[in-house]
MMTF fields as JSON, N, C-alpha, C and O atoms, coordinates in Angstrom:
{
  "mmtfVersion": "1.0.0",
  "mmtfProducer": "UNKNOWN",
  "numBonds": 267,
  "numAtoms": 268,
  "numGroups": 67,
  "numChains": 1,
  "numModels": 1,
  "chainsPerModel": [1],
  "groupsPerChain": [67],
  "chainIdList": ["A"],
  "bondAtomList": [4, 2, 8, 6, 12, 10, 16, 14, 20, 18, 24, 22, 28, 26, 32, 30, 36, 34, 40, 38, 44, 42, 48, 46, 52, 50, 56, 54, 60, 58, 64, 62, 68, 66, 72, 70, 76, 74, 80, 78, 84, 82, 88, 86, 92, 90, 96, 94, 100, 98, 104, 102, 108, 106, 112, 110, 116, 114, 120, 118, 124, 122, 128, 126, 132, 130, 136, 134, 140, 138, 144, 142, 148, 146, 152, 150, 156, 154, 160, 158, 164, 162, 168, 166, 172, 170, 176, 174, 180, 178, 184, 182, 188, 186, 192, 190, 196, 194, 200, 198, 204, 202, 208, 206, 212, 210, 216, 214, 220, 218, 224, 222, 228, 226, 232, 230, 236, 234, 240, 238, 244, 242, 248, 246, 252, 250, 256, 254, 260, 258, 264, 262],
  "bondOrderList": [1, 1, 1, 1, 1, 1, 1, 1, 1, 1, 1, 1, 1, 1, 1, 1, 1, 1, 1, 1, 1, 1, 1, 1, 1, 1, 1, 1, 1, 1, 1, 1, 1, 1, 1, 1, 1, 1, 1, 1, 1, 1, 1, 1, 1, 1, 1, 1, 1, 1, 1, 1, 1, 1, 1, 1, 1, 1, 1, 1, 1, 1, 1, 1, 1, 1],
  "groupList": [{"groupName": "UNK", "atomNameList": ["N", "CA", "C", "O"], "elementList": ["N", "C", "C", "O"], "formalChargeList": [0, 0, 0, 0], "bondAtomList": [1, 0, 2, 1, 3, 2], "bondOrderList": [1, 1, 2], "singleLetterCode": "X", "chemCompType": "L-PEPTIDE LINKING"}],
  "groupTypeList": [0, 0, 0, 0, 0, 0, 0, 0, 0, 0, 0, 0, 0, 0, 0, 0, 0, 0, 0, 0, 0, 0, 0, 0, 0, 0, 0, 0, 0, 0, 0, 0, 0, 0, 0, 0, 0, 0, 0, 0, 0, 0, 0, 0, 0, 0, 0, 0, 0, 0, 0, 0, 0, 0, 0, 0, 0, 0, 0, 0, 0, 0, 0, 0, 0, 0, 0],
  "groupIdList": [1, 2, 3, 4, 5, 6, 7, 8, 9, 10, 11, 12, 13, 14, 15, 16, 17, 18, 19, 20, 21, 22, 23, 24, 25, 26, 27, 28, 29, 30, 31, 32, 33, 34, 35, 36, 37, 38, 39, 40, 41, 42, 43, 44, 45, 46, 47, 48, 49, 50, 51, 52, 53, 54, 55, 56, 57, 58, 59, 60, 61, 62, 63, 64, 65, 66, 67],
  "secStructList": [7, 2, 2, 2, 2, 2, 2, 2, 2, 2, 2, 2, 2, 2, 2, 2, 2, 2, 6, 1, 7, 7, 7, 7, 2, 2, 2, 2, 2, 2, 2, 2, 2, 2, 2, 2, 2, 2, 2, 2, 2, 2, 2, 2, 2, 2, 2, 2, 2, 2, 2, 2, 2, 2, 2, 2, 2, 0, 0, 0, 0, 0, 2, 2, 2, 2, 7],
  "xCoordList": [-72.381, -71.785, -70.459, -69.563, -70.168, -68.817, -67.891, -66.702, -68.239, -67.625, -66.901, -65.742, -67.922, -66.982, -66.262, -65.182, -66.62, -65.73, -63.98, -62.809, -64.627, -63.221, -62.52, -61.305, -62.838, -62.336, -61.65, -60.426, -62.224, -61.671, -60.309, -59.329, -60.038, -58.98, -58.034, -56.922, -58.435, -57.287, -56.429, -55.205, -57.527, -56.869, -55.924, -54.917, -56.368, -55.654, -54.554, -53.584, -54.181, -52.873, -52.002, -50.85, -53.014, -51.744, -51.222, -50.24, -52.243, -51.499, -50.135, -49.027, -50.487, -49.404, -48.438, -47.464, -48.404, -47.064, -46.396, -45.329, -47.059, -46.759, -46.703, -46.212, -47.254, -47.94, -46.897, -46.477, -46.605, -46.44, -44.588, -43.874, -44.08, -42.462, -41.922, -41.456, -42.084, -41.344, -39.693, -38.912, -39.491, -38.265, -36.916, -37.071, -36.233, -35.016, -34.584, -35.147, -33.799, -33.084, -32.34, -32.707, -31.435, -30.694, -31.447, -31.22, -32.623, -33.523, -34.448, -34.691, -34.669, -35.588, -34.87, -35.292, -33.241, -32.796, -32.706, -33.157, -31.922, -31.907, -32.622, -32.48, -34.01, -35.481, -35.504, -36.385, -34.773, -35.355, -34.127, -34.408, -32.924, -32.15, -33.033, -33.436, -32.915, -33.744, -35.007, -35.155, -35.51, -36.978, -36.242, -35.502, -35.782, -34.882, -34.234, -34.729, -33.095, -32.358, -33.621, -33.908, -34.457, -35.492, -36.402, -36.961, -36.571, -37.315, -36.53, -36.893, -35.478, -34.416, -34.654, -35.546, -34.328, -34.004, -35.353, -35.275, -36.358, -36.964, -37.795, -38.379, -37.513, -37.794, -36.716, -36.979, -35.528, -34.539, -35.438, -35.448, -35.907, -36.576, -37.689, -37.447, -38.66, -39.602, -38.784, -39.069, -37.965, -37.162, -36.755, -36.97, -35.929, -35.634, -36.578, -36.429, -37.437, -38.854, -39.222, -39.13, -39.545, -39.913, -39.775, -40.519, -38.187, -36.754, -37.164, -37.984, -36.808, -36.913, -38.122, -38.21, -39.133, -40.67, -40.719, -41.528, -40.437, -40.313, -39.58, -40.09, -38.134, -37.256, -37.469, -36.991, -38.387, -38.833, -40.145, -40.153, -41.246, -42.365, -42.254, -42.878, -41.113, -41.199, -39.969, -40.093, -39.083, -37.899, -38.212, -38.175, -38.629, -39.202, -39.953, -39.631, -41.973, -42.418, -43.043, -43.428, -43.025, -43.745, -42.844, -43.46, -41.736, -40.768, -41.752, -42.199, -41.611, -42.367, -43.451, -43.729, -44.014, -45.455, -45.123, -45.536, -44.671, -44.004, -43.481, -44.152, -42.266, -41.818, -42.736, -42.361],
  "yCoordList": [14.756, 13.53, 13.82, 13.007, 14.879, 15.278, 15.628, 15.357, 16.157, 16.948, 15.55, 15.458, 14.581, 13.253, 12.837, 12.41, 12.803, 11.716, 12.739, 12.36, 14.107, 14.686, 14.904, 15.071, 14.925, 14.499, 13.417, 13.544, 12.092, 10.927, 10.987, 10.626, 11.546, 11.468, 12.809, 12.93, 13.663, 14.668, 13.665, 13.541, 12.834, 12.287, 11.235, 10.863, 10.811, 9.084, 10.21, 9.486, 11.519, 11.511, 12.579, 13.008, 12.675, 13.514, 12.399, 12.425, 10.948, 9.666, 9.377, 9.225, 9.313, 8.647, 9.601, 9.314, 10.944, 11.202, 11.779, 12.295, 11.847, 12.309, 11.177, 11.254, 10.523, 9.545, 7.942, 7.322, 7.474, 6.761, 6.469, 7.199, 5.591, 5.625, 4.772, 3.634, 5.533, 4.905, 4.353, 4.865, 3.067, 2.591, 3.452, 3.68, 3.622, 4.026, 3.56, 2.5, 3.934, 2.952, 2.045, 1.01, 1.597, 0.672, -0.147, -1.355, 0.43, -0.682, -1.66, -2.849, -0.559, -1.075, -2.004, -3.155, -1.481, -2.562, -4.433, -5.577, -3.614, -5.225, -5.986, -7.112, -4.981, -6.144, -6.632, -7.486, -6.409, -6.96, -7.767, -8.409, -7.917, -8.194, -10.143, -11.059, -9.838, -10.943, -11.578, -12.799, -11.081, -11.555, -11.884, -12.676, -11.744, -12.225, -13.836, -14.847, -13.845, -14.924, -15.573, -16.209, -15.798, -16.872, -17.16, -18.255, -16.328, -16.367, -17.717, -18.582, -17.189, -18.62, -19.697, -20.489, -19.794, -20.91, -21.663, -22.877, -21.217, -21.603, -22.614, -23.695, -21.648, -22.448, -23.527, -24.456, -23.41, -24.304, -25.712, -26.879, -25.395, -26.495, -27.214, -28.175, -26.57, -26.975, -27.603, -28.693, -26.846, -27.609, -29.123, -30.086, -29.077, -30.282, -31.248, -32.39, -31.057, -31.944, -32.318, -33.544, -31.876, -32.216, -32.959, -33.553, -32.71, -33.711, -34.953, -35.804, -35.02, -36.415, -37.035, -38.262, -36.258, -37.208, -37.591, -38.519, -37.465, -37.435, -38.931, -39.991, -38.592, -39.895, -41.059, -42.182, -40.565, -41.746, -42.773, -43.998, -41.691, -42.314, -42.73, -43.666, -41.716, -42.822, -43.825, -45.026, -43.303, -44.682, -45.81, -46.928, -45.304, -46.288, -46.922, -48.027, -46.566, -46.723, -47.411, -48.572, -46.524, -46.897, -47.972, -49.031, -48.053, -49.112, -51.088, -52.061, -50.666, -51.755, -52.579, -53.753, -51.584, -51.716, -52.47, -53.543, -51.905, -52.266, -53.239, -54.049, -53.638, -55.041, -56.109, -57.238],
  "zCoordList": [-37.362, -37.863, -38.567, -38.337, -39.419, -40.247, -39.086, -39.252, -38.005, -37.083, -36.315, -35.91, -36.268, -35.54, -36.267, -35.858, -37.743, -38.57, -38.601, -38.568, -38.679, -39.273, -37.424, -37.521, -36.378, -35.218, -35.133, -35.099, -35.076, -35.457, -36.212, -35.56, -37.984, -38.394, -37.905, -38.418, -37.049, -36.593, -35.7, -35.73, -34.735, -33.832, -34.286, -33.685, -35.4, -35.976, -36.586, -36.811, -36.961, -38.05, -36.399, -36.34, -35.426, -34.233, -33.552, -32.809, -33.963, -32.852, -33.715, -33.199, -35.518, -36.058, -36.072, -36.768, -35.357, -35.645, -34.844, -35.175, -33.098, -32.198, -30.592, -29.466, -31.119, -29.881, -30.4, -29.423, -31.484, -32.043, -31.97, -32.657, -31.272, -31.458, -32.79, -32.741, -33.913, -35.101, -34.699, -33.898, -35.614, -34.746, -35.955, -37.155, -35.481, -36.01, -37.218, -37.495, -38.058, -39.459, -38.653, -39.21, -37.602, -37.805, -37.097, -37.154, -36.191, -35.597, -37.206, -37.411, -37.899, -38.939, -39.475, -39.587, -40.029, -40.715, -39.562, -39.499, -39.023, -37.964, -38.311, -38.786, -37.926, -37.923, -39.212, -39.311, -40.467, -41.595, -42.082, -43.094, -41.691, -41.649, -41.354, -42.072, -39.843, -38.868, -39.55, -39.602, -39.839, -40.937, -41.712, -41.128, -43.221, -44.087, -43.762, -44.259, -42.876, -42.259, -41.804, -42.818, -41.036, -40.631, -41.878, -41.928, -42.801, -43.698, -44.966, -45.763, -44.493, -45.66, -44.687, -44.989, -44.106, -42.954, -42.987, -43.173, -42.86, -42.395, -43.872, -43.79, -45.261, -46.604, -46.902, -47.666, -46.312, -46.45, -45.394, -45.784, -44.476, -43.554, -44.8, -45.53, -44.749, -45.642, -47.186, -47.681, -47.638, -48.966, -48.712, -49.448, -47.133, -46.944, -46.458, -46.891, -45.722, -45.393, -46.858, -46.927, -47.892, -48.701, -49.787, -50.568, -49.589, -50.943, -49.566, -49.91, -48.583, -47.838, -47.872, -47.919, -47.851, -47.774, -49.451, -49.43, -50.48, -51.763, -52.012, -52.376, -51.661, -51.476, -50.689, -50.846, -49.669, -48.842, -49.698, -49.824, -50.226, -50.838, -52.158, -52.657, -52.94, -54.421, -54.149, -53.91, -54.208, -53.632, -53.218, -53.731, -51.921, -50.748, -50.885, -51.321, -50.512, -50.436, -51.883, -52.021, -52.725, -54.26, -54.665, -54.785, -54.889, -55.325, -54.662, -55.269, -53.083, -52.879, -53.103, -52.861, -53.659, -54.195, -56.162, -56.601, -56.556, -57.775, -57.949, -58.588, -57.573, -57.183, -57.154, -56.837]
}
């Protein structure tokens, strides 16, 4: 049973460091670069969905009700 388990992790640390294509620094940065920019964008979406459904229901909607 020790003989599989410690088999098992020879194999899991010769996959991570032989078998495995780590991406480059300027690939890494890119990619985080890209995550970052969608990551705003995409809270800027939700920021604005949210100021408009806001302005629509108390403005709007609640006002009528009030009146």
């Amino acid at each position: 049973m020790i003989n599989r388990i410690r088999a098992y992790f020879k194999e899991y640390v010769e996959e991570l460091l032989y078998k495995v294509q780590w991406p480059s620094l300027e690939e890494l940065q890119s990619s985080t670069v890209t995550v970052l920019i969608a990551s705003i964008l995409i809270a800027l979406v939700i920021f604005a969905m949210d100021t408009i459904s806001k302005i629509v229901l108390t403005d709007g909607l609640y006002q009528l009700f009030i009146n």
